[in-house]
Every structure is written in C-alpha cells, then in structure tokens.
N, C-alpha and C positions, 0 to 999 in steps of 0.2 A: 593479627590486629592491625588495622591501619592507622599508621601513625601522619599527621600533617604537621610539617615546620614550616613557622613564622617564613616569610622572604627574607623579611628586614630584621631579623633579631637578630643580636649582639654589638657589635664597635658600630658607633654612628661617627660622620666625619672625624670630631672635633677630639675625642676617645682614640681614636687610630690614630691620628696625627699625634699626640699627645704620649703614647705607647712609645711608638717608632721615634720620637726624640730619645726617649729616657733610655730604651734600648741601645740606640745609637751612640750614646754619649757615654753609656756603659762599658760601651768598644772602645774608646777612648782613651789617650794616655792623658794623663794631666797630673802637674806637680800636687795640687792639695785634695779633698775626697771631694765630693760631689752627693748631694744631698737632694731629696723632696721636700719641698715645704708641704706637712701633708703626703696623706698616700696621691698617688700620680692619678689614679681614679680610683671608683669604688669597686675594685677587685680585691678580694684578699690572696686571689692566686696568683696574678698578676704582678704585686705587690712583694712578694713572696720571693719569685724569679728576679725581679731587679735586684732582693738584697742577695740573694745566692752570686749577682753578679757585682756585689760591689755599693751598690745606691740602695742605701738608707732613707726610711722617711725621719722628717726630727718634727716637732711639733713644734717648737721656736726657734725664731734665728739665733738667741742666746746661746745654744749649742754648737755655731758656727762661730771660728774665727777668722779662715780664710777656707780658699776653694770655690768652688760655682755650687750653685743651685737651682732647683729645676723648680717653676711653679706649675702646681698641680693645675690639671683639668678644666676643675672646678674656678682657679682664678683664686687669689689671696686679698690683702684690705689694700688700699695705695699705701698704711703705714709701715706694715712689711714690706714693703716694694722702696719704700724711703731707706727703711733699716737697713734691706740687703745693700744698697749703694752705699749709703752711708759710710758701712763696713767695708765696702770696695771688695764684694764680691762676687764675682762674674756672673751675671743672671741671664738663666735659657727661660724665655717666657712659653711653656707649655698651655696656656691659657687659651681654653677653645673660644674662636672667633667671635662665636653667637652670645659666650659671657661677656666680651671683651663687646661686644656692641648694647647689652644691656647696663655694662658699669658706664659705658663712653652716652649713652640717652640721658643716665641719670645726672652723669656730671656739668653738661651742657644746660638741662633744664634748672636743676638746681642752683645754676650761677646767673639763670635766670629769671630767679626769685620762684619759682614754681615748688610748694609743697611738695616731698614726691611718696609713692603709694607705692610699693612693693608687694606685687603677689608672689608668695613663696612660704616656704619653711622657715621663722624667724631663727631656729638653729643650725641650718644647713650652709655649712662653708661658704655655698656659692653666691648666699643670698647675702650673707654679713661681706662678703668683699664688695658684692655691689653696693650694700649701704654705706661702706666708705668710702665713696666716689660722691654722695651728697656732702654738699657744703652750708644747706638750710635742713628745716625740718622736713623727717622723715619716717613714716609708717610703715610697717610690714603686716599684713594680714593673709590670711587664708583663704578666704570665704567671703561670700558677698554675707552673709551674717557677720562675720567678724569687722566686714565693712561699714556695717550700720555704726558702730563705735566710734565710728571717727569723727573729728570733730570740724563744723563750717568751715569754707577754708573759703579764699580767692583764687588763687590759681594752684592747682595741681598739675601732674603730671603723673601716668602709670607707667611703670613696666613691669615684669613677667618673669620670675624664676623660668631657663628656656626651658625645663623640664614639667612645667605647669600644663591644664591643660588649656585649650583654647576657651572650653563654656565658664571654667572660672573664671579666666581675663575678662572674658564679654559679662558677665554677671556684677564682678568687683568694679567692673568702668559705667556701669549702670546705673550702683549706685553714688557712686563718686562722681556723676553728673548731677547729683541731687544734692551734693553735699558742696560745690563751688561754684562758682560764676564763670572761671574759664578752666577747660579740661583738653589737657595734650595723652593722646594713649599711645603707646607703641609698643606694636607686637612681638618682643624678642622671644616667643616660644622659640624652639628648631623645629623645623621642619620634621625630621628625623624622628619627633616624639610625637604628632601628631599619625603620620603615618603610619609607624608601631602603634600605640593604642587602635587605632581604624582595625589594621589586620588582625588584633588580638582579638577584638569582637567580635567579627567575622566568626575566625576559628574555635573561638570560645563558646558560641551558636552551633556548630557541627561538630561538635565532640563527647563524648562520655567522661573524660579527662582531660584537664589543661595543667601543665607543668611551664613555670614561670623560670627560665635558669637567671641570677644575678646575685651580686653581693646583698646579704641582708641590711647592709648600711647605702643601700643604691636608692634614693630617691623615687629613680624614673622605673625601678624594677618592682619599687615597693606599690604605686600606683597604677604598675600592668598588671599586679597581682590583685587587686582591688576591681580592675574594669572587667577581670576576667571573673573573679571569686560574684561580681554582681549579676552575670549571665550564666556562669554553669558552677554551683556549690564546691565540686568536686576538682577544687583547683588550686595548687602545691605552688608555693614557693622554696624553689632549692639553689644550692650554689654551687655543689657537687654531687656527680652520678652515686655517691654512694650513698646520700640523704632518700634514696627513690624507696617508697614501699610498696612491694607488690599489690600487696593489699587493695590501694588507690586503684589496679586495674583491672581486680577484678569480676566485674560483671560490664566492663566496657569494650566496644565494640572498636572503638577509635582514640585516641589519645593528639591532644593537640602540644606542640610545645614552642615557646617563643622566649626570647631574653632581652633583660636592659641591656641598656649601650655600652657597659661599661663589662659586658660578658665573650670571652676573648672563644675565638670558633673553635680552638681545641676542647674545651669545657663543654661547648654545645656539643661537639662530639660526641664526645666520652658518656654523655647521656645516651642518647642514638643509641647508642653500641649497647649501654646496660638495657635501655626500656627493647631492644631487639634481642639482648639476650635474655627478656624473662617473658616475651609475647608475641617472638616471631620478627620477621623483617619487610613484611609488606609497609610500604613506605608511600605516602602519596602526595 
C-alpha cells in the first residue's frame, strides 16, 4: 500500500522552539522546581517526558511559591504574567512569536480606543491570553455567522486565533466592515497552519485513507481533521500508533497521514512503522 506523509506535519516554528526550552531547562540545575503554567503544548506525550524529567504542568500560580516557570506555547493572560513577577518568580517566556504578536495588535489597538473582534476558540488558552492584552471592549467569535451578533460599533479592530483559518478571518472582517465606520484587520494566522491545511487537501484528494496524528485537545489538529474528514470520509484522528485500526485500511489502495504542530516526529514515526507493519512499506 502506498502510503503519502504530510512535508509539513508536526513541530511548527513556534512548538519547537517552545519544546527545546522546556527541555533545556529540564537539564538544568536550579535551587527551587520549575513548573509550566499549562501543558508547554498540546501533547500529552510530550507533556508526559518533561514530567519524567522533572517539570510539572500546575494550572495556577497559587501552587507556586518560588522557583521559575515556563509559559506555555500557547501564551498565558498579562494577569498571570503580573502574578508570576509579583511573586518574584523567574519567568522563561515560551510563548510562540506569532501569539506574542497577536496579544501585542490587540493591546496597541485597544489603547487606541478600537473595539477589538477576536476570531478563535472563546475557550482555547491562546485566545483568552490574547483577550487580556484588551484594555476596552472585547469579542470573540467563531464564524462570520456568529459575527452577525455583534453589535454597531465605531472603530474595531480583528485579529486571529494564529491557528484559525485564513477564509474565516476574511469572512469575520467582512462582516465587521458592515458593522463599524473604521476597521483595522491584522493577519496573525501562522504561516505554518495555512500551509498544513493546503498540503492536507491535496493528500486528502489522493488517498483512500487520511490519518490526522495530534493531541485530541490540539486546536490546529482538531481543524486538520475537519478539512480532511470534508474531502475524503475515511479519515482518523489519532495521537498514538496504537489507536490505528486495521480495518480503516482495508479496501484502500493509499493511505495519507499528516499532524498538528504540536505532534513531536518520533510519534509520527512510530505510526509509519505500525501502518507498514499491517500494509507493507511502500512509501511515497
């Protein structure tokens, strides 16, 4: 069976960078522990490895009294980021670039009286840290339906959960031209997620099977699984090789597989290896 893997599937810049700290720091000698606010990304395997070496996620700073802490991937609120100083405690900012320039749009525009529109996940980590970087009022929606809700405004401002994808930002800023008198938009997609969706398409089109590998609490893996399950039915979201069922391969010719960003290449591996040991190792 011929199998096709993704180029771009698993660690995107901001996910690598973000690893290789927590890693690093794990080497580390240091007087007090060292902590994640939050898992470091959305691996649970990943996740797993740091605390075999040491680093803990904790879910509040209240479970810290001293030591350093790492903020995750994804980016924390600015009132965590007060806390952790507060408490004088050493902070490794792990926060990928591309969030740190969608909280830093919204905090500029909103000190510049601009409404701001948030496309994203109202529950997703990344989006509630950028919402507290606004200092005026502030929206989060989904959808350019869930955009109709909003209400007249004067001046807005959008930006873009970076894990969004591009037709929803152009959709939501569409209608949020209809909804103000002046509109600032800025695209903090990443690069990295438009590109992965692109390729899954593709491969999702020439396949009998599409295997999606990422954490179930991954955003951007949850939304590869969606653009793929829209072109070919026959298509799995997993986290690890031992989730695969044969079954899935059976009357297909080709299997395609690709991962979120936050899916570390021994994982994609260790897939490879099962779906070649139940359908051969032609690889293309």
């Amino acid at each position: 069976m011929k199998v096709i893997v993704a180029q771009n599937a698993g660690f995107c810049f901001g996910v690598k960078r973000a690893t290789l700290l927590a890693f690093e720091k794990a080497s580390e000698t240091t007087a007090g522990e060292t902590r994640t606010l939050g898992p470091i990304i959305h691996s649970p395997q990943v996740v797993e490895r740091l605390e075999e070496k040491g680093i803990k996620v904790i879910n509040s700073l209240s479970e810290m009294k001293e030591g350093r802490v790492i903020l995750r991937s994804h980016g924390v609120t600015a009132s965590e980021i007060q806390e952790a100083n507060d408490k004088g405690l050493e902070v490794i900012d792990a926060t990928c670039p591309f969030v740190k320039k969608a909280q830093n749009q919204v905090k500029i525009l909103s000190e510049e009286g601009y409404d701001m529109v948030i496309v994203g996940e109202k529950e997703h980590p990344e989006v509630a840290g950028i919402v507290s970087y606004a200092t005026g009022r502030v929206f989060v929606v989904v959808s350019a339906a869930d955009a109709l809700d909003l209400p007249q405004m004067q001046k807005v401002g959008v930006v873009a959960q970076t894990t969004q994808s591009y037709h929803t930002l152009e959709e939501v800023a569409a209608v949020c031209l209809s909804k103000s008198k002046e509109l600032r938009v800025f695209n903090t997609i990443c690069d990295a997620t438009s590109v992965r969706q692109d390729e899954a398409k593709v491969i999702a089109g020439d396949v009998g099977c599409m295997l999606v590998i990422g954490g179930f609490n991954s955003a951007n893996t949850r939304r590869l699984t969606e653009i793929c399950c829209e072109i070919q039915p026959n298509t799995h979201h997993i986290e690890t090789a031992d989730q695969i069922d044969p079954a899935w391969f059976a009357v297909v010719a080709s299997v395609g597989v690709t991962a979120g960003a936050s899916t570390p290449k021994w994982l994609i591996d260790e897939v490879l290896e099962r779906i070649n040991a139940l359908c051969g190792d032609k690889k293309g």
